[in-house]
N, C-alpha and C positions, 0 to 999 in steps of 0.2 A: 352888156345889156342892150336892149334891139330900142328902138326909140318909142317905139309903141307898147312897151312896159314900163317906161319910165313916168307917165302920170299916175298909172295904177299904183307904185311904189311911192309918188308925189303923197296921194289921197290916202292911202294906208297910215303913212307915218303922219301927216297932219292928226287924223284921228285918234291915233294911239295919244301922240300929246294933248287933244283936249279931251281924253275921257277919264272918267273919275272912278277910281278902286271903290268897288263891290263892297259891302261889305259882309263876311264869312256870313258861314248859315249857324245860326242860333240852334245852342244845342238843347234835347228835350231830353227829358226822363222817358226811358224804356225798359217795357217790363222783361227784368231778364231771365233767365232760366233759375237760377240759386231760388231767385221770387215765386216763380211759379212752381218750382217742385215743392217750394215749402209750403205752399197751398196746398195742391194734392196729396204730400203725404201725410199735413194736416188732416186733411178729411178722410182717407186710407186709413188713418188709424183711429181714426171716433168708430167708422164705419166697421172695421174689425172686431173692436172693441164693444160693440153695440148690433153684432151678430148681421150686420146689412150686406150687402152686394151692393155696391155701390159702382158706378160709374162719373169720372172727373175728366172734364174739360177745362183750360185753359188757353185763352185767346190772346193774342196783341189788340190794339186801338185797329189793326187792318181787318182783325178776323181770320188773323192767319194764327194758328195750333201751335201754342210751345210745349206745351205740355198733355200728353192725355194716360188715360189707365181705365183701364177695363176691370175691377176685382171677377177672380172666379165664380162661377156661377151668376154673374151678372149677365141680365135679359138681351140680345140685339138691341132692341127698340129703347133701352137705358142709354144705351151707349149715342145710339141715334139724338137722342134727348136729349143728352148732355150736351153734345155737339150743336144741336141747335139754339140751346138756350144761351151756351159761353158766345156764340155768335153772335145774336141780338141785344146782349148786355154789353159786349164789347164794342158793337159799333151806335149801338145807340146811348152807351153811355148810363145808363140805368138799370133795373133790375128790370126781370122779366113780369112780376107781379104789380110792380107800378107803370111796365109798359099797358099790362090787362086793362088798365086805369084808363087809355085814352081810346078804348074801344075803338083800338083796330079794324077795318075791313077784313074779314076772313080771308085767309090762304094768301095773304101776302109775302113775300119771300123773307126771310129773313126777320121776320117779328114774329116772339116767340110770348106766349102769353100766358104760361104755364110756372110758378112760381116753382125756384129754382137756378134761375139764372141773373149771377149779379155782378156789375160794374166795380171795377176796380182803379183807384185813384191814390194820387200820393196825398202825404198828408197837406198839402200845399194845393189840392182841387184839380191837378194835371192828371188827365186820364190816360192810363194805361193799357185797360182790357178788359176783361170779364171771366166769368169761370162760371161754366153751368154743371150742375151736379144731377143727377139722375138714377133710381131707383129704391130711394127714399119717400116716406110720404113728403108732401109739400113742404111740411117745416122744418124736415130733415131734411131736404137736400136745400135750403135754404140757408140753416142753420150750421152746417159742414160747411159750404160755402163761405161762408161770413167767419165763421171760425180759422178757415185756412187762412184768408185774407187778414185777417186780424194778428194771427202767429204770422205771417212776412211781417210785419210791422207796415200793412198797407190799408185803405180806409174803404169802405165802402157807398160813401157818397159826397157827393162835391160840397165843400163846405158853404157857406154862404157867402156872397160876394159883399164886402162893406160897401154900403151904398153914400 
């Protein structure tokens, strides 16, 4: 070794012995697929069953799609809808009817105001994602929604924090 690598080598190893282990990265709960299909096919089958065309979205806490479905005869603009609504539930964490609540500035990206889109959480208040439903009236894609969420065994809002 050449003499003018030999402090660089000096400095390295000094440091390695006073630096202190990390500690690992803390694991979360994430929504997985088995969760999310059991949502959609929750509301696939109300919606079947109750003569609808329905459209299902399913989001992660990123906004990034685990799950979607189109039923037949469902509209473009359902499909549009759904996808916008699992999006704003997903990353803002609430439902899209109680985002309408803080009266949004129009045409904001990603805030969907349109009941339908609702936040999904374990039963423990860790957020997961969203699911927007579309081509339902309001109560039904609401109500599908909430229903799939409910058959995964997952909660639709964050419980209250003991103060």
């Amino acid at each position: 070794m050449t003499k003018a690598l030999q402090p660089a080598r000096w400095i390295a190893a000094a440091l390695l012995a006073t630096a202190t282990i990390a500690p690992a990265q803390t694991a979360r709960p994430a929504l997985d697929y088995a969760s999310a299909a059991k949502i959609r096919d929750t509301c696939l089958d109300w919606a079947a069953k109750n003569g609808k065309r329905m459209t299902v979205a399913v989001m992660d806490t990123h906004g990034m799609l685990v799950v979607y479905a189109h039923m037949d005869g469902a509209s473009y603009q359902a499909g549009e809808m759904a996808r916008w609504k699992a999006t704003a539930a997903s990353r803002f964490g609430r439902a899209t009817a109680d985002i309408a609540k803080l009266n949004p500035a129009p045409n904001v990206p990603n805030v969907a105001t349109i009941p339908g889109g609702v936040a999904v959480y374990t039963a423990d208040g860790v957020a997961l994602g969203g699911v927007g439903v579309s081509g339902g009236r309001p109560d039904e894609d609401v109500g599908c929604a909430t229903g799939g969420i409910a058959a995964a065994g997952l909660k639709t809002d964050k419980p209250p924090q003991p103060q």
